[in-house]
Backbone and ligand atoms as CSV (ligand in chain L), in Angstrom:
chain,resi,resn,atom,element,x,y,z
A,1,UNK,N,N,-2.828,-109.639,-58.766
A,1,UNK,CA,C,-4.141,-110.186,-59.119
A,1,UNK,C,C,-4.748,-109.394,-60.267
A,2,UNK,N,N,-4.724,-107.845,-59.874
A,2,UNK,CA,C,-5.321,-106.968,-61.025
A,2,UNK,C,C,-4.709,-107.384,-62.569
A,3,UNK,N,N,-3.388,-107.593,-62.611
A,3,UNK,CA,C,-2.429,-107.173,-63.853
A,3,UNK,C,C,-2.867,-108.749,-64.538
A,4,UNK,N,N,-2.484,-109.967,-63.516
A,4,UNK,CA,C,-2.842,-111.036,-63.746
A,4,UNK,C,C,-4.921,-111.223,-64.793
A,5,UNK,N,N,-5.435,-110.440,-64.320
A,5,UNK,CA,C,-7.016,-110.533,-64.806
A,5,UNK,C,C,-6.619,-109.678,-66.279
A,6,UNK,N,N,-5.785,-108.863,-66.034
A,6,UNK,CA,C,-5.495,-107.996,-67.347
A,6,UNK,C,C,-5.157,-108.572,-68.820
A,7,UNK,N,N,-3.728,-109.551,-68.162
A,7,UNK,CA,C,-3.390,-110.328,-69.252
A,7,UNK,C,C,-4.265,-111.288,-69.959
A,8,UNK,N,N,-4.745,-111.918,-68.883
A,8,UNK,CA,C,-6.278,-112.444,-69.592
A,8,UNK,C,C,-7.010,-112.157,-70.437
A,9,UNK,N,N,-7.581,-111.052,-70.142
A,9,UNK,CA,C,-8.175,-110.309,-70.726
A,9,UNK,C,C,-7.677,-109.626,-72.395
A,10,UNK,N,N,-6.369,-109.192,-72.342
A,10,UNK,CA,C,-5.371,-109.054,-73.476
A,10,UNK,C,C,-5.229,-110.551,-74.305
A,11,UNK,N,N,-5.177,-110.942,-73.718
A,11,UNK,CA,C,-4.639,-112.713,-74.530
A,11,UNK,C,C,-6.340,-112.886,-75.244
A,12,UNK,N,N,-7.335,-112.607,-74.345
A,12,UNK,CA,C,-8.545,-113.666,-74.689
A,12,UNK,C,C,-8.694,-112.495,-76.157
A,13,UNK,N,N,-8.232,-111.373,-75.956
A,13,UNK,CA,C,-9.149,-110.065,-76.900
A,13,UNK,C,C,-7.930,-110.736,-78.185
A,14,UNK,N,N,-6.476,-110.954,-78.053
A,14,UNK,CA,C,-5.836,-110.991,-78.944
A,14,UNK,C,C,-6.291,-112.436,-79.853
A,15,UNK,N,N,-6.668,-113.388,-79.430
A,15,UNK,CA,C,-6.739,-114.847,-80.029
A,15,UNK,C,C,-8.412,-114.413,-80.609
A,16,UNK,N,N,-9.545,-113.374,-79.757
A,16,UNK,CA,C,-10.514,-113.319,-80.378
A,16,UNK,C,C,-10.170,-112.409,-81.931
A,17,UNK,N,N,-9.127,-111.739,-81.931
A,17,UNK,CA,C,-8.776,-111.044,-83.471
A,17,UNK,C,C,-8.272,-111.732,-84.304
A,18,UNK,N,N,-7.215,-113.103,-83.717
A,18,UNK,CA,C,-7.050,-113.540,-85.037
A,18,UNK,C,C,-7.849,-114.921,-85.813
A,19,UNK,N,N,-9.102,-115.482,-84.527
A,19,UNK,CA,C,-10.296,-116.205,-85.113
A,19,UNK,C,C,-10.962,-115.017,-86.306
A,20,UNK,N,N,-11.423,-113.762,-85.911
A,20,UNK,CA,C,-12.158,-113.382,-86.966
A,20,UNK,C,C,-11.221,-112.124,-88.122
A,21,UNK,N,N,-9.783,-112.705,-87.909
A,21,UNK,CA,C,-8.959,-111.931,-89.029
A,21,UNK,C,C,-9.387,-111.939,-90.424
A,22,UNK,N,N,-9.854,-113.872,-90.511
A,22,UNK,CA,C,-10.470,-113.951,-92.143
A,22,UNK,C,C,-11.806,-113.335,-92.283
A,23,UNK,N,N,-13.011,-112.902,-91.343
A,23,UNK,CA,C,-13.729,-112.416,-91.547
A,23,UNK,C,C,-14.654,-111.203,-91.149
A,24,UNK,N,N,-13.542,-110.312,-91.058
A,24,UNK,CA,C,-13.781,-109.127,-90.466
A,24,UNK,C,C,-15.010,-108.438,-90.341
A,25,UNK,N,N,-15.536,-109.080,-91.377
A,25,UNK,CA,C,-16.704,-107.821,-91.839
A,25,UNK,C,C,-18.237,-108.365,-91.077
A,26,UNK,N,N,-17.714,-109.887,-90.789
A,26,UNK,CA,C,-18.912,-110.673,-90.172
A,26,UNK,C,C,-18.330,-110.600,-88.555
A,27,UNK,N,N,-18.144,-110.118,-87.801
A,27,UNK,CA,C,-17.635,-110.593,-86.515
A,27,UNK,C,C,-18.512,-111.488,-85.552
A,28,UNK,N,N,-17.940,-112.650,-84.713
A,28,UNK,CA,C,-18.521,-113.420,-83.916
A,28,UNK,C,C,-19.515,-113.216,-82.715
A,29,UNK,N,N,-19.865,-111.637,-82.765
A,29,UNK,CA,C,-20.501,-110.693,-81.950
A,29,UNK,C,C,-21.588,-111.074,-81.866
A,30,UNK,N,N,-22.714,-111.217,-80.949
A,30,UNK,CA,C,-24.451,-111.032,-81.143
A,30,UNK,C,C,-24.556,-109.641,-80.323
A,31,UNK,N,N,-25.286,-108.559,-80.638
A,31,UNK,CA,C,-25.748,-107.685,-79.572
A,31,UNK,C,C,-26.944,-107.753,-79.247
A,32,UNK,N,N,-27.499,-107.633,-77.832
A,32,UNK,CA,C,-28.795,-107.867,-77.715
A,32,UNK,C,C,-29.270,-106.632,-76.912
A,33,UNK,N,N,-29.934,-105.862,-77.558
A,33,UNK,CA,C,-30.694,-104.103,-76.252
A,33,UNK,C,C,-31.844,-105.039,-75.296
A,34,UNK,N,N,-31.562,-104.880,-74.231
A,34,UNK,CA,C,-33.079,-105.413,-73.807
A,34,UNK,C,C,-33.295,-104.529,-72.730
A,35,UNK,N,N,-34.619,-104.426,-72.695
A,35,UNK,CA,C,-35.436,-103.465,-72.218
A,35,UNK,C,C,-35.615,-104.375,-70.390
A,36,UNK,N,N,-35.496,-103.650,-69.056
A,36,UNK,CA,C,-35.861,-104.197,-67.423
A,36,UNK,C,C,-34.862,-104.289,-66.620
A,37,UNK,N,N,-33.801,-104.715,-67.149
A,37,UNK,CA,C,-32.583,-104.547,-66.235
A,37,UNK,C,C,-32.422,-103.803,-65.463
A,38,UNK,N,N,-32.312,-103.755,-64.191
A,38,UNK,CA,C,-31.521,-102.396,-63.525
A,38,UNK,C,C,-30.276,-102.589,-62.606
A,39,UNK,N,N,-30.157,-103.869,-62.177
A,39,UNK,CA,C,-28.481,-104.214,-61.417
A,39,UNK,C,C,-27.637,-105.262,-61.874
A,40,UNK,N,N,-26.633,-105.014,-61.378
A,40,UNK,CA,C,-25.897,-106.373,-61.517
A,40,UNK,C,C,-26.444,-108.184,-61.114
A,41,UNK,N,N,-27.732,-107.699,-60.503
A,41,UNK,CA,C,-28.074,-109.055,-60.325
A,41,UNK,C,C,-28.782,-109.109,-61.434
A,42,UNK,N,N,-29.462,-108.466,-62.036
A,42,UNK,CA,C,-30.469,-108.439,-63.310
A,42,UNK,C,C,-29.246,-109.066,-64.498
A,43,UNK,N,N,-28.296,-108.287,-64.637
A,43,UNK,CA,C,-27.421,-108.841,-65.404
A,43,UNK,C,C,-27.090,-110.259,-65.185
A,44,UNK,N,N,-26.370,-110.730,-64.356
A,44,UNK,CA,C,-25.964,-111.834,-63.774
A,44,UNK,C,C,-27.572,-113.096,-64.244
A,45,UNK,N,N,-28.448,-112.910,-63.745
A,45,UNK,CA,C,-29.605,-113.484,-64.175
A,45,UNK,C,C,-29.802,-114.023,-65.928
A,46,UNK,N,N,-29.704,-112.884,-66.581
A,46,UNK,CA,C,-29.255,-112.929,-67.909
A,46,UNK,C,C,-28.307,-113.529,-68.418
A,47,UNK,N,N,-27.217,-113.157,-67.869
A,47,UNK,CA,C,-25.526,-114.127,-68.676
A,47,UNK,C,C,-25.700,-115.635,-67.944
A,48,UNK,N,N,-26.600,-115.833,-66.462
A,48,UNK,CA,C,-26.316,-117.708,-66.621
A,48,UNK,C,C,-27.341,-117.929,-67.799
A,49,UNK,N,N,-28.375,-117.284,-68.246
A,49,UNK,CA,C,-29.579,-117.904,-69.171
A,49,UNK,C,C,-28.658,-117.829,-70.377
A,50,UNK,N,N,-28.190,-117.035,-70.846
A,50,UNK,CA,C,-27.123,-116.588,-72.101
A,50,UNK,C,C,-26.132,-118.153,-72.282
A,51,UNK,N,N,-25.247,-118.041,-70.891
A,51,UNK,CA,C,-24.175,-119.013,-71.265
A,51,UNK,C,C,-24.673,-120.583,-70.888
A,52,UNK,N,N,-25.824,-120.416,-71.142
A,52,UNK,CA,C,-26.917,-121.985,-70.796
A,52,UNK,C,C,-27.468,-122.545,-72.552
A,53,UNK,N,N,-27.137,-121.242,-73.274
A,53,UNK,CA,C,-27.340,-121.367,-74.675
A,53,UNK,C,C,-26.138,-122.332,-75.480
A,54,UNK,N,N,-26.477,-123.158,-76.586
A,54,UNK,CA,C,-25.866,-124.474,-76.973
A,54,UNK,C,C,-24.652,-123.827,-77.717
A,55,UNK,N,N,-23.928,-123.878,-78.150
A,55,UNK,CA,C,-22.821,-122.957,-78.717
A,55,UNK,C,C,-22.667,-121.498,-78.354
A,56,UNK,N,N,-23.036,-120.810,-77.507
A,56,UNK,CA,C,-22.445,-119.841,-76.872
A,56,UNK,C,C,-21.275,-119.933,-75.676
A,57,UNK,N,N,-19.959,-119.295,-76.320
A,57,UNK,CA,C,-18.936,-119.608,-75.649
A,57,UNK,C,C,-19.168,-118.403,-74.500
A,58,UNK,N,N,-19.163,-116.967,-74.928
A,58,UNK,CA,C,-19.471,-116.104,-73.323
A,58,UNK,C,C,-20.448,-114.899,-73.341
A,59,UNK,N,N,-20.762,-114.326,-72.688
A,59,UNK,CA,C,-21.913,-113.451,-72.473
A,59,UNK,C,C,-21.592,-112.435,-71.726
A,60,UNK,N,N,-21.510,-111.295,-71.968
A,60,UNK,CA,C,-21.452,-110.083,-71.227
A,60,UNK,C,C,-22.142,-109.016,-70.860
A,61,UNK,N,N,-22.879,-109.030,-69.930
A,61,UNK,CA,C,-24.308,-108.093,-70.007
A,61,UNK,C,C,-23.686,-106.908,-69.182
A,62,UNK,N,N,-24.621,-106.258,-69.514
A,62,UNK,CA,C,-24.222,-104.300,-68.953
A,62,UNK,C,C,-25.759,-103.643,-69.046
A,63,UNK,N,N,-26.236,-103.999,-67.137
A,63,UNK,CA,C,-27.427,-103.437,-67.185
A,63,UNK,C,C,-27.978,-102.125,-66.813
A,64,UNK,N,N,-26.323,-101.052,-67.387
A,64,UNK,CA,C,-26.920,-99.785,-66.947
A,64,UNK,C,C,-27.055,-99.645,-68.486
A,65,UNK,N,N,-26.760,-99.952,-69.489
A,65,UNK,CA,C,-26.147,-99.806,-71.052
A,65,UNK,C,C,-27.695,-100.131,-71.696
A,66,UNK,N,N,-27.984,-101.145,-70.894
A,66,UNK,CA,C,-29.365,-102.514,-71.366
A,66,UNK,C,C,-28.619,-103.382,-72.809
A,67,UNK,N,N,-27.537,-103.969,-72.556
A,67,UNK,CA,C,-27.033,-104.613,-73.594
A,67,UNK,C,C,-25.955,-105.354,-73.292
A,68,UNK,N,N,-26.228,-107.032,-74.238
A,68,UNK,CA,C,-25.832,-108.236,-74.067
A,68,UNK,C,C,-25.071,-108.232,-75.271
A,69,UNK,N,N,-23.491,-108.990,-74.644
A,69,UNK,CA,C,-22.768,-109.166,-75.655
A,69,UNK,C,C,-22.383,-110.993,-75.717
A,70,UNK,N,N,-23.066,-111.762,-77.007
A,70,UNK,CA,C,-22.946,-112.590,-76.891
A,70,UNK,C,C,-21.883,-113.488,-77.963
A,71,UNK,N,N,-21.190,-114.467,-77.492
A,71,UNK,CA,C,-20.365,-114.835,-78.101
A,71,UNK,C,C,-20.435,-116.310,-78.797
A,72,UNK,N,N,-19.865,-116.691,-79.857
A,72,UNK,CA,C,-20.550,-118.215,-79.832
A,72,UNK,C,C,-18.905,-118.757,-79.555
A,73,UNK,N,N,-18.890,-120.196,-79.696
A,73,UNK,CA,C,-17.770,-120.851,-79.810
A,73,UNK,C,C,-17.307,-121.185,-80.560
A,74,UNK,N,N,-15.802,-121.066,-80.508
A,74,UNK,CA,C,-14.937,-121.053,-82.116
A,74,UNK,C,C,-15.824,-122.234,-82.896
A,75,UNK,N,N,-16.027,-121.491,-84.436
A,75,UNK,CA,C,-16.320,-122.399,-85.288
A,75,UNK,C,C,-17.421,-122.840,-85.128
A,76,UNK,N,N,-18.720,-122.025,-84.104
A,76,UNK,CA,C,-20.039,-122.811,-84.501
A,76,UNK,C,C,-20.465,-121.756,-84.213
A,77,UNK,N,N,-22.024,-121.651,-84.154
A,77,UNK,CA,C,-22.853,-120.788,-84.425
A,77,UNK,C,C,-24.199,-120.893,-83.280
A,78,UNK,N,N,-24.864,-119.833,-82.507
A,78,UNK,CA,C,-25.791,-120.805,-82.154
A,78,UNK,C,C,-27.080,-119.655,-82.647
A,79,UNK,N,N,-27.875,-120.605,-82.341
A,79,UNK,CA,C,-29.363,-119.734,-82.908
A,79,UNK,C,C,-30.141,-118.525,-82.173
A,80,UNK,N,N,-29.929,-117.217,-82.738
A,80,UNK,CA,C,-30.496,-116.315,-82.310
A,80,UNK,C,C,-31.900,-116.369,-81.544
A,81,UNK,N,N,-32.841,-117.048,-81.758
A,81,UNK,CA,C,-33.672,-117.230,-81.549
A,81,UNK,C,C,-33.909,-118.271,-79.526
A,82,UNK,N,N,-32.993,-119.181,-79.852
A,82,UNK,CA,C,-32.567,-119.267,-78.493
A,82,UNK,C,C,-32.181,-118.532,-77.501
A,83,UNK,N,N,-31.417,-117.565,-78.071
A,83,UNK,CA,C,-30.615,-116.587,-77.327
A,83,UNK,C,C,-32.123,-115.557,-76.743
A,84,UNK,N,N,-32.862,-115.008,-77.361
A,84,UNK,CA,C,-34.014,-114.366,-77.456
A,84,UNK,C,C,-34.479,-115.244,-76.548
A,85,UNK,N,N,-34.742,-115.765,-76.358
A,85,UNK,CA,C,-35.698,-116.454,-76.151
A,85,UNK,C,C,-35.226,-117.061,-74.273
A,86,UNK,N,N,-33.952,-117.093,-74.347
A,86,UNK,CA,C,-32.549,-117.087,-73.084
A,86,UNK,C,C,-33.427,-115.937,-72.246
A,87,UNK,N,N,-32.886,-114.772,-72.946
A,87,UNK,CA,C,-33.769,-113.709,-72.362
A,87,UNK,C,C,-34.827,-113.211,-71.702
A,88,UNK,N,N,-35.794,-113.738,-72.811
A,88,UNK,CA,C,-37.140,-113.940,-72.192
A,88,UNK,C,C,-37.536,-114.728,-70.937
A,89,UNK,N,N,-36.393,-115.572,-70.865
A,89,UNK,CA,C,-36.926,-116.302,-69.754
A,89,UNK,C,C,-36.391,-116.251,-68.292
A,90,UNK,N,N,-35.599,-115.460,-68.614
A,90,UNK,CA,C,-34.926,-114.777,-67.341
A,90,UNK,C,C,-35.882,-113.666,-66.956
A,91,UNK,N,N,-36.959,-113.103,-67.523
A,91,UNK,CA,C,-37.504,-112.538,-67.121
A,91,UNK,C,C,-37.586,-111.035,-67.827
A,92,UNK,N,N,-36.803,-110.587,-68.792
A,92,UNK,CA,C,-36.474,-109.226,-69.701
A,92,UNK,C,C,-36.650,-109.542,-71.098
A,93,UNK,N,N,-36.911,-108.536,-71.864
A,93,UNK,CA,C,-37.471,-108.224,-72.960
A,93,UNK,C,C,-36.786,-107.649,-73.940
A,94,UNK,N,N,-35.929,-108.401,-74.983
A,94,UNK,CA,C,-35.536,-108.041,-75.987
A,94,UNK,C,C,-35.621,-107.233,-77.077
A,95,UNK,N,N,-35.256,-106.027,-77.155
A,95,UNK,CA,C,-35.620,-104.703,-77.952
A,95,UNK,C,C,-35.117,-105.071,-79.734
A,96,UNK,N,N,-33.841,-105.811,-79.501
A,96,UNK,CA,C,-32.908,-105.882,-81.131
A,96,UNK,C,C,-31.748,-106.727,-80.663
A,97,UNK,N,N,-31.953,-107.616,-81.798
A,97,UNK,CA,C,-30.971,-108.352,-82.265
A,97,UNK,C,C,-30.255,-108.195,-82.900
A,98,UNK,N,N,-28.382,-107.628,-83.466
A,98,UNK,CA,C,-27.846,-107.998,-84.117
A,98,UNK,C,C,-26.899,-108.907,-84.330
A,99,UNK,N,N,-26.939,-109.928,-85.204
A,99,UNK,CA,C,-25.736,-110.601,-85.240
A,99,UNK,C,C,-25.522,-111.087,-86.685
A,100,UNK,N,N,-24.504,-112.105,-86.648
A,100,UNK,CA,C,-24.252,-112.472,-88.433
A,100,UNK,C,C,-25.068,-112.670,-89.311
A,101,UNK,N,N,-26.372,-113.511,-88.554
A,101,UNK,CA,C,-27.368,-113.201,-89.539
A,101,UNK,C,C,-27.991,-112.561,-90.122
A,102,UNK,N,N,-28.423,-111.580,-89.169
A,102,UNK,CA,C,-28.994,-110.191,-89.551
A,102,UNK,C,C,-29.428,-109.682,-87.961
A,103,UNK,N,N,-30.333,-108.746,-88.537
A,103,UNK,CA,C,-30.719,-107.667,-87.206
A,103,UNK,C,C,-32.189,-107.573,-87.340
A,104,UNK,N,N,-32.228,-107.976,-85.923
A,104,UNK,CA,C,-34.000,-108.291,-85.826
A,104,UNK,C,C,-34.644,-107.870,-84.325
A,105,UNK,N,N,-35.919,-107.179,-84.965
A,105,UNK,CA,C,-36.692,-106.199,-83.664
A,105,UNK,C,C,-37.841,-106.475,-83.321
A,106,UNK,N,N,-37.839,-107.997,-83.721
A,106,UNK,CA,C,-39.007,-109.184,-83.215
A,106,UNK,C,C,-38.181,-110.341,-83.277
A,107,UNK,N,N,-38.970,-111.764,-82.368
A,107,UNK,CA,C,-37.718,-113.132,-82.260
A,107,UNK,C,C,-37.854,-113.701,-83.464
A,108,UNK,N,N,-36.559,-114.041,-83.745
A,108,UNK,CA,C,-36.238,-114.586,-84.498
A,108,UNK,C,C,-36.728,-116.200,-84.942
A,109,UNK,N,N,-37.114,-116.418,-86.405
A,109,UNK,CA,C,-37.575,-117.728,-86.364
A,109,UNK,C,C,-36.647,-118.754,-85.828
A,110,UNK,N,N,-35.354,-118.877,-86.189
A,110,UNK,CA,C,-34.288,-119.963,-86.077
A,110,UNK,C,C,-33.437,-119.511,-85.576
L,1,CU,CU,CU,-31.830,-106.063,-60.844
């Protein structure tokens, strides 16, 4: 079961390197710091609001870290500002945004 979750995990990381081989320098990453979290349910709360977002393919929160790793789906993009805003409504408070667009420490217009 363990080795089985592994390969997964190896396969999903290897196909995510060669989507952003042509554009290394932009990666498909959003990071989000947010400030309230303190368990795995706090997290969990966050990634269904995250993966409820319109082109976000996955979401990985880490609420001892206070930071969301968000992903979009091959070939689209979704709006930071949603994502922020995902957040907010789960109940936690977004410190910084970075992603392809830029990096932002108030919500984003679009
Ligand atoms: Cu909690």
């Amino acid at each position: 079961m363990k080795n089985s979750v592994v390969v997964a995990n190896v396969l999903a990381w290897m196909m995510a390197c060669v989507s952003v081989a042509g554009a290394a320098e932009t990666p498909n990453n959003t990071i989000v710091s947010i400030k309230g979290m303190h368990c795995a349910g706090c997290a969990n709360k966050v990634t269904k609001k995250l993966q409820a977002v319109p082109n976000v393919n996955s979401a990985s929160v880490d609420a001892d870290k206070g930071t969301a790793v968000v992903n979009a789906a091959a070939g689209k993009d979704f709006s930071p500002k949603a994502v922020w805003e995902a957040i907010e409504s789960a109940g936690y408070k977004p410190t910084e945004l970075k992603g392809p667009t830029g990096t932002f420490t108030a919500k984003p217009t679009k």
